[in-house]
C-alpha positions as CSV (number, residue, x, y, z in Angstrom):
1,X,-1.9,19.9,-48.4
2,X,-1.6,19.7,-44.4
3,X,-4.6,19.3,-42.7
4,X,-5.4,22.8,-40.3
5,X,-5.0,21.0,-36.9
6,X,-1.6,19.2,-37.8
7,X,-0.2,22.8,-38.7
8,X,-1.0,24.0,-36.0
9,X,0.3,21.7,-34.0
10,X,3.7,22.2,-35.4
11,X,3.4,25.7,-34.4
12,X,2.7,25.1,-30.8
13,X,6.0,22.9,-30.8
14,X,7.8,25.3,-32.1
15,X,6.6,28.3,-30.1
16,X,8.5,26.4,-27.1
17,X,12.1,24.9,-26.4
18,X,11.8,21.1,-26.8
19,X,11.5,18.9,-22.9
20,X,15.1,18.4,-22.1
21,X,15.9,14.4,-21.8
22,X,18.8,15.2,-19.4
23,X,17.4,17.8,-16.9
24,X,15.6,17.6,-13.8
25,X,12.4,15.3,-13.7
26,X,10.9,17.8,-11.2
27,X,7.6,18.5,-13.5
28,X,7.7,14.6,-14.6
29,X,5.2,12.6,-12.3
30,X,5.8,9.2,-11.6
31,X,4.7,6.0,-13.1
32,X,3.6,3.3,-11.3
33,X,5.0,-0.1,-12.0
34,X,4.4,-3.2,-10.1
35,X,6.8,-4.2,-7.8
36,X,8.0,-8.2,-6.5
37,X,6.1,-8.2,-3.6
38,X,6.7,-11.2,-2.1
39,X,4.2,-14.4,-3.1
40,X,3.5,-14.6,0.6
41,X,2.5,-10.9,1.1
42,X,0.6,-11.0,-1.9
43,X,-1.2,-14.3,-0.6
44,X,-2.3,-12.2,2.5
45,X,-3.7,-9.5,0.6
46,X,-5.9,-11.6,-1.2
47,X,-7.2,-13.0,2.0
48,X,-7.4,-9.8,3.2
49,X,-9.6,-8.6,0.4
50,X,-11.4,-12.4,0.7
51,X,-12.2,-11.6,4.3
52,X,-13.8,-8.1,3.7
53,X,-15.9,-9.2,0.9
54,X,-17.3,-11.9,3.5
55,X,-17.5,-8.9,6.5
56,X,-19.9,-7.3,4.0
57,X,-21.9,-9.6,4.1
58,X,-22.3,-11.5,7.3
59,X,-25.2,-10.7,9.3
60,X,-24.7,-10.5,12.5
61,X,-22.7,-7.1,13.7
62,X,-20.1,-9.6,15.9
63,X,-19.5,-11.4,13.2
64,X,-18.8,-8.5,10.9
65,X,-16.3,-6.8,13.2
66,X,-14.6,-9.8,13.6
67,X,-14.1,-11.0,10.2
68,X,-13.2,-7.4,9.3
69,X,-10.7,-6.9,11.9
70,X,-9.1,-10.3,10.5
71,X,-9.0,-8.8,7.5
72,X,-6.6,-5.7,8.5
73,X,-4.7,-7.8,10.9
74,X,-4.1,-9.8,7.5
75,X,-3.5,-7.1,5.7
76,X,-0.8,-5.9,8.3
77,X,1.0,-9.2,8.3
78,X,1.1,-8.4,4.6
79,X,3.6,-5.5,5.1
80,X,5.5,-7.2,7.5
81,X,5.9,-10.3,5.0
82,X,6.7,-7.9,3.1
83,X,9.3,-6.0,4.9
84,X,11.1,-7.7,7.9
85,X,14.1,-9.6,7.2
86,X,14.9,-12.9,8.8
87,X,17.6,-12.1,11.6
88,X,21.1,-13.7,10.6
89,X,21.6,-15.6,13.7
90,X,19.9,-17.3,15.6
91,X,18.6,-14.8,18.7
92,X,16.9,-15.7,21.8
93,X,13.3,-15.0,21.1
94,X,11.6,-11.9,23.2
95,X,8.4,-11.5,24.4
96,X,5.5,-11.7,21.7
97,X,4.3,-9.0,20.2
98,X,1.5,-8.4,18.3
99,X,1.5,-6.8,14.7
100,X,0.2,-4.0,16.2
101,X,3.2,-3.6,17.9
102,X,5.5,-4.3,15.4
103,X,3.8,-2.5,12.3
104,X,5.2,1.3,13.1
105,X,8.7,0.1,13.4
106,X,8.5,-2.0,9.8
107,X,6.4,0.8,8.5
108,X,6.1,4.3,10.3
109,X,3.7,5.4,7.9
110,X,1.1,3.1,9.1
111,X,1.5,4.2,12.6
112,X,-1.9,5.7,12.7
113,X,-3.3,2.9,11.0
114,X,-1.8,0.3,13.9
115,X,-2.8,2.5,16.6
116,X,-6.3,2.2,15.0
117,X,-6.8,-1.4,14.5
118,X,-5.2,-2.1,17.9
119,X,-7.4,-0.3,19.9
120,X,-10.3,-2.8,18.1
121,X,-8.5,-6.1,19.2
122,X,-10.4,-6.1,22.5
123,X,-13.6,-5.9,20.9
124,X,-12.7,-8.3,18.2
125,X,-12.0,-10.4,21.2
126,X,-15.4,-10.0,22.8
127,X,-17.2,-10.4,19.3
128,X,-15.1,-13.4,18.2
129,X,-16.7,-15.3,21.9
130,X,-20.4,-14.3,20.5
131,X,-20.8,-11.7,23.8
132,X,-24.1,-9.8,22.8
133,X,-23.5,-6.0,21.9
134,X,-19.6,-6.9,21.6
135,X,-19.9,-5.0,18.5
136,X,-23.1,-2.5,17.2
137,X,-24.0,-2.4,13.7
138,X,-22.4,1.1,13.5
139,X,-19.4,-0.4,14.6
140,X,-18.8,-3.4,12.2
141,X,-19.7,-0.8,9.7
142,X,-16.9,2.1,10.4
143,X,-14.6,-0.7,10.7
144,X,-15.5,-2.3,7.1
145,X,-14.8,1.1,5.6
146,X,-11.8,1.6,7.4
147,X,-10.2,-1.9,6.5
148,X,-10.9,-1.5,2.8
149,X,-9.1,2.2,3.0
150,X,-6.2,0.6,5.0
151,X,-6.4,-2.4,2.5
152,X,-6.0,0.0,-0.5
153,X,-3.1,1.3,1.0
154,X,-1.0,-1.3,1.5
155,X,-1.8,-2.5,-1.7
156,X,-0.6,0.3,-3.4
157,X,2.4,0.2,-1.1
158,X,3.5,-2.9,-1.6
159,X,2.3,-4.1,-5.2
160,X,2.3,-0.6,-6.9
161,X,5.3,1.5,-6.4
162,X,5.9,5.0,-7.9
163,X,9.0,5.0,-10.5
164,X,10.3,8.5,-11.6
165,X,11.9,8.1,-15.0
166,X,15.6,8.0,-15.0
167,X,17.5,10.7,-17.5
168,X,18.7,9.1,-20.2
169,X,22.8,9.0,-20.5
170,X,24.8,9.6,-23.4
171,X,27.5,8.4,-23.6
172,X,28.8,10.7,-26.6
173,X,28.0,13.8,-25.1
174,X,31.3,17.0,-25.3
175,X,32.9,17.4,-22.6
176,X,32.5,13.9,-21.0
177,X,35.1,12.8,-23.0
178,X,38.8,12.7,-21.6
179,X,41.2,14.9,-23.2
């Protein structure tokens, strides 16, 4: 004798057609799967995440800001470890630019995120040479949660990436064949 709930669950399956294998994935969400990040982009977000454990915590505010801004600026060079190929030949260099600068371009959806962190590099500055008030309590604290949002990001960017499942192709299937 079938037990109730295994009956019934053959009638639900066959109240409706059976998932198509071949047809559009537009209801199927993706899965993540881990990507090959590069070692060295991966060894920058582990400092990353090293340097805003320490930001927590530091005690002075100064020292906070400082050690948390490290910690995005890390967590930038990440991406563009990540991302920016080596130019084939061998170009005059331009003028230095800081990640800041160069994030959007590699990444345009971390522009917000760059504009962010460099308006902060000034006061980062002024923390890093111990000026008193360079950084209030308030603001090593925003910029903690904001780095360990930004950090999260990135990560899933660049260590998980979304998959959709591919249809599966059969090779026997009519029509396919040539006449």
């Amino acid at each position: 004798m079938a037990h109730p709930s295994a009956a019934a669950a053959r009638r639900r399956r066959a109240a409706g057609p059976a998932p198509s294998l071949t047809g559009p994935a537009s209801d199927v969400h993706p899965v993540l799967r881990r990507a090959t990040a590069p070692p060295a982009a991966l060894d920058l977000l582990a400092q990353a995440r090293a340097g805003l454990d320490e930001a927590a915590v530091l005690e002075t505010s100064n020292e906070r800001y400082a050690t948390a801004h490290l910690a995005a600026l890390r967590t930038a060079a990440a991406v563009l470890a990540a991302r920016v190929q080596p130019e084939p030949t061998a170009r005059r260099r331009g003028r230095i630019r800081s990640a800041w600068e160069v994030l959007p371009e590699i990444a345009p959806e971390l522009t917000e995120w760059s504009a962010l962190f460099a308006s902060g590099a000034r006061r980062r500055a002024r923390a890093e040479a111990g000026i008193q008030g360079a950084a209030t309590r308030r603001d090593a604290d925003d910029l903690i949660r904001d780095v360990a949002m930004f950090l999260r990001l990135v990560e899933r960017m660049l260590v998980l990436q979304p998959v959709l499942p591919q249809p599966r192709q059969d090779p026997e299937r009519p029509g396919d064949r040539a006449g």
